[in-house]
VMD Tcl script that draws the C-alpha trace (Angstrom):
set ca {
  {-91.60 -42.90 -19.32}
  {-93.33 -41.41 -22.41}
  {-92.94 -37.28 -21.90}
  {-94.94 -36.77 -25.11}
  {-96.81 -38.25 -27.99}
  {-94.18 -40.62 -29.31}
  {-90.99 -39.44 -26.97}
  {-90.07 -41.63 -24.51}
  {-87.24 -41.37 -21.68}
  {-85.36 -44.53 -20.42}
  {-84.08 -43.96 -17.03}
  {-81.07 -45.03 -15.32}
  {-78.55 -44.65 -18.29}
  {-76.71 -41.60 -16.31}
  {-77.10 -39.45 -19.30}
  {-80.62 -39.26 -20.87}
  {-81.87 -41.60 -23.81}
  {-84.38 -40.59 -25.95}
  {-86.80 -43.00 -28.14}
  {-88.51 -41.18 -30.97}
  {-91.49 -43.09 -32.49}
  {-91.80 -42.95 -36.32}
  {-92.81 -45.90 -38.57}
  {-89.51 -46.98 -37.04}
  {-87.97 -46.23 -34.01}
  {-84.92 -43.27 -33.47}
  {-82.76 -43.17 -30.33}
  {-80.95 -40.23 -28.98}
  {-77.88 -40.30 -27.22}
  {-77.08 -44.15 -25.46}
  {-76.18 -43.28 -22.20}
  {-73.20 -44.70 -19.54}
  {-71.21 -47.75 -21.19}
  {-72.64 -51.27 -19.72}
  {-76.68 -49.35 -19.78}
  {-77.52 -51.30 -22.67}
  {-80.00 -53.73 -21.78}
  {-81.68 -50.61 -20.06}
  {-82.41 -49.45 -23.53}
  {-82.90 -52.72 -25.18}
  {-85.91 -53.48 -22.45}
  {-87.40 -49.87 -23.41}
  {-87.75 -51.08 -27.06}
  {-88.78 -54.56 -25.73}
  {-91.55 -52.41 -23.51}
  {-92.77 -50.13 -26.10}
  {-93.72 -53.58 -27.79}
  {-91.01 -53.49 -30.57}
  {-87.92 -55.41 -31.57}
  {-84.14 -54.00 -32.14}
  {-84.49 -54.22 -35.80}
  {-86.78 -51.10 -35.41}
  {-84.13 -49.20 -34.45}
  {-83.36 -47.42 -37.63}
  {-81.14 -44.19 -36.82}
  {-78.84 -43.40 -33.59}
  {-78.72 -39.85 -33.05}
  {-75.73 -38.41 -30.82}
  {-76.02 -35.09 -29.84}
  {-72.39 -35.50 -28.70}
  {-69.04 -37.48 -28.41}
  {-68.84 -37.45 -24.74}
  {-68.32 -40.94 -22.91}
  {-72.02 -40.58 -21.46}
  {-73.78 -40.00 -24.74}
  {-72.03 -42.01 -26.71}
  {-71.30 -45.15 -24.35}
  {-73.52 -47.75 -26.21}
  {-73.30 -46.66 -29.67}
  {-71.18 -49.32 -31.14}
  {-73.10 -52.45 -29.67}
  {-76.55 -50.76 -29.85}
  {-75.48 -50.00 -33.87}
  {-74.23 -53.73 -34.27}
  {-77.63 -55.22 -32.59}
  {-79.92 -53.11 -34.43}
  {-77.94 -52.36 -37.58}
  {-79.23 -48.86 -37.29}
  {-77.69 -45.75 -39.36}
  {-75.61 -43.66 -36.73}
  {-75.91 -39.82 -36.78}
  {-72.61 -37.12 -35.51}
  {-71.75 -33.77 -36.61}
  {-69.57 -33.59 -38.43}
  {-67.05 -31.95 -35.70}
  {-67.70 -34.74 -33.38}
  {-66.82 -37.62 -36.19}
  {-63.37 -37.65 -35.22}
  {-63.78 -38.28 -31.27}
  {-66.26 -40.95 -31.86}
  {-63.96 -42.96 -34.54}
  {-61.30 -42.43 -31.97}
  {-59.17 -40.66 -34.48}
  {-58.82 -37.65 -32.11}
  {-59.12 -36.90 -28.38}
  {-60.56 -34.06 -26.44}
  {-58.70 -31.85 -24.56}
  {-58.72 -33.32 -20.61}
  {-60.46 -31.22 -17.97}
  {-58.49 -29.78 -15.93}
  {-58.46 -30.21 -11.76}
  {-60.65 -32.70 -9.88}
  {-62.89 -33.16 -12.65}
  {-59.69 -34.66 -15.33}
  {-58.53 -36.36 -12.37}
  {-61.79 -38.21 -11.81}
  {-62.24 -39.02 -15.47}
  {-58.82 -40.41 -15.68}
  {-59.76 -42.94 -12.64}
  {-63.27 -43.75 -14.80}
  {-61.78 -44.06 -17.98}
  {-59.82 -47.47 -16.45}
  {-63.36 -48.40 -15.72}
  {-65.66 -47.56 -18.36}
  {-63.89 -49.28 -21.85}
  {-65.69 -47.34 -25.17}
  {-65.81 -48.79 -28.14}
  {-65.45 -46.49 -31.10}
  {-67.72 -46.80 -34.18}
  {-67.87 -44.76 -36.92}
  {-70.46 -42.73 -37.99}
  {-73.02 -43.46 -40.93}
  {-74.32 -39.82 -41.25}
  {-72.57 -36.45 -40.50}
  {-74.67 -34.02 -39.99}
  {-74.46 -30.04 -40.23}
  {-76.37 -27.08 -39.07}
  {-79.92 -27.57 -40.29}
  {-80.43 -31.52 -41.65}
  {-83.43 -32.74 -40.76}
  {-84.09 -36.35 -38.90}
  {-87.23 -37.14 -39.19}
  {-89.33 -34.05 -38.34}
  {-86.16 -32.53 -35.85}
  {-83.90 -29.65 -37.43}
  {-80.27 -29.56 -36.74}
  {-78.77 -26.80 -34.38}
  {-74.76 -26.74 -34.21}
  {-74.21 -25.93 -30.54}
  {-70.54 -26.00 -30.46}
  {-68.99 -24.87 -26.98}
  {-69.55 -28.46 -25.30}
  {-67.98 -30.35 -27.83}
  {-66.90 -28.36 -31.11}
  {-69.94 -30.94 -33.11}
  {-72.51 -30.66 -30.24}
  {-75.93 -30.77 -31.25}
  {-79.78 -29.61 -30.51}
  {-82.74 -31.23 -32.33}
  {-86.12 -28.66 -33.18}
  {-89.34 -30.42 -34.03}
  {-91.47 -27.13 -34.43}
  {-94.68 -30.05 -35.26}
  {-93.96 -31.44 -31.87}
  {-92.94 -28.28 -30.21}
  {-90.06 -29.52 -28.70}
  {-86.40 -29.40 -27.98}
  {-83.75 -31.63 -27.29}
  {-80.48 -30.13 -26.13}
  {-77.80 -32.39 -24.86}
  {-75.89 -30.98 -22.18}
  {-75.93 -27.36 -23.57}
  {-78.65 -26.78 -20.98}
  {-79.57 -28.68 -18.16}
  {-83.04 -28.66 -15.90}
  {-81.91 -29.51 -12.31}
  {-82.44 -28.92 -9.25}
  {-85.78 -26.70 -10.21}
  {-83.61 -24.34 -12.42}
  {-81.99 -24.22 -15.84}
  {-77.88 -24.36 -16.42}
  {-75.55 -24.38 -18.68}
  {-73.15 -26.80 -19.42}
  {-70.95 -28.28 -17.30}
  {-67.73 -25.54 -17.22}
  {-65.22 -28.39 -16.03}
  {-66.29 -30.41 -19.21}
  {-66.87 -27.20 -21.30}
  {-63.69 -25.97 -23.12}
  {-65.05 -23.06 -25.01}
  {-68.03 -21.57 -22.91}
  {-67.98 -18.57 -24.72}
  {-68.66 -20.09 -27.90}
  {-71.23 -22.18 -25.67}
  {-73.23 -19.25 -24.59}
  {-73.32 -17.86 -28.34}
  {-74.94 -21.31 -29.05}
  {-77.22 -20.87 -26.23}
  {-78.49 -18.11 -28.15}
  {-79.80 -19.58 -31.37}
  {-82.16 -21.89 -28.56}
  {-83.86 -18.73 -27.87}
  {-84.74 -18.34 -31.89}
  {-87.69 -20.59 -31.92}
  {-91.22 -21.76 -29.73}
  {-91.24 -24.91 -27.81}
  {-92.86 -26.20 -24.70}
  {-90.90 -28.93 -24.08}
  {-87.27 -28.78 -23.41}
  {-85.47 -32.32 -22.99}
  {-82.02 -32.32 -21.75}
  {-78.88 -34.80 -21.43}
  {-78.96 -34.56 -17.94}
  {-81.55 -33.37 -15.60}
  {-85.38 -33.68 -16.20}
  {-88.09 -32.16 -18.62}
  {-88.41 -28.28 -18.35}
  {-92.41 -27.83 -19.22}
  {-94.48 -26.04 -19.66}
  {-93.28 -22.57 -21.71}
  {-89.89 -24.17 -22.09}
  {-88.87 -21.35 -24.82}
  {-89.74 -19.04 -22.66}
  {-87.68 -19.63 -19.63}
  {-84.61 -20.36 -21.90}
  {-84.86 -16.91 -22.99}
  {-85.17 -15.90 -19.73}
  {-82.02 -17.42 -18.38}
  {-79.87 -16.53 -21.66}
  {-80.48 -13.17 -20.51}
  {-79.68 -13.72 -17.43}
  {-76.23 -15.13 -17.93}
  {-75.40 -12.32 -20.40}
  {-76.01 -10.23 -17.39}
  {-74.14 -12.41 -15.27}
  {-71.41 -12.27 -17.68}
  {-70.92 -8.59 -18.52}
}
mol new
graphics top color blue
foreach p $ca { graphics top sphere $p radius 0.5 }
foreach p [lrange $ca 0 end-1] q [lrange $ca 1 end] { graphics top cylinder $p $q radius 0.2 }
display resetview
């Protein structure tokens, strides 16, 4: 579904795919391994080919966000984008830390299931590179290279999972996939920085209208919560 001018959502992918429409075509995040014809019959609907695709954007290295990168990169010979901290979890040089209880023993069970392919990154990005007309935010807390992308122009936000919009209210990240929530909540805090309206999120559903403004309003609410 398109949630503004030129940003489209393709459901069913688990985690939330973005398509950004430039002269070209930019996807963010590529959902569950085995959703890729999901996101090939988005581009097919928005009346556009695979060769449009000209950058991948992850906003992190977990198995959900990254679980079509390598074949979507190898159909559309698109330019992949990482932070830099992430690079080395999405080459499959380096492994995150397991969560612990029934969450790591879940994952463990999935992980025989769900086969990811590494691929290595084209671009790595830092703390304020712009794609297209979206800023860079390092978010680390989620993953040490997680990501947020600021289009002031479109006044909007895209977040990954370092907020979520379920349920009718705002979260944080998941804590059983979280290893470093404190330095997640300091990221949190840079989201409240800047005006949007639109907040999209990895998992979970557009927050809209006055989007900035109930961020900031639940930042200071889990400072609260947390003193």
């Amino acid at each position: 579904m398109e949630i503004a001018n030129g940003v489209h959502l393709v459901d069913g992918t688990n985690a939330n795919v973005y398509i950004l429409l430039y002269d070209n075509l930019t996807i963010v995040d590529t959902g569950m391994p085995g959703q890729l014809n999901k996101i090939l019959d988005y581009i097919k609907f928005l009346g556009k080919k695979p060769s449009d695709v000209s950058k991948i954007v992850l906003t992190h290295c977990h198995v959900d966000h990254m679980g079509n990168a390598y074949e979507l990169k190898k159909i559309t010979n698109a330019k992949l984008y990482v932070h830099e901290k992430d690079a080395p979890y999405v080459l499959g040089k380096e492994k995150l830390p397991s969560p612990k209880g029934f969450a790591g023993a879940a994952m463990k069970v999935a992980s025989s299931f769900l086969k990811v392919k590494y691929v290595e990154p084209d671009v790595l990005l830092k703390e304020g590179d712009v794609i297209d007309d979206f800023v860079v935010i390092h978010n680390p807390g989620h993953t040490p290279g997680s990501i947020s992308l600021y289009s002031k122009n479109r006044k909007l936000i895209i977040v990954g999972d370092e907020l979520r919009y379920m349920d009718g209210k705002l979260q944080g990240p998941p804590e059983q996939f979280t290893p470093d929530m404190v330095s997640a909540v300091r990221s949190m805090e840079k989201l409240t920085k800047m005006e949007y309206d639109i907040m999209l999120c990895g998992h979970g559903i557009p927050l809209k209208p006055n989007a900035s403004e109930k961020v900031k309003d639940f930042y200071k609410a889990t400072i609260e919560g947390r003193n």
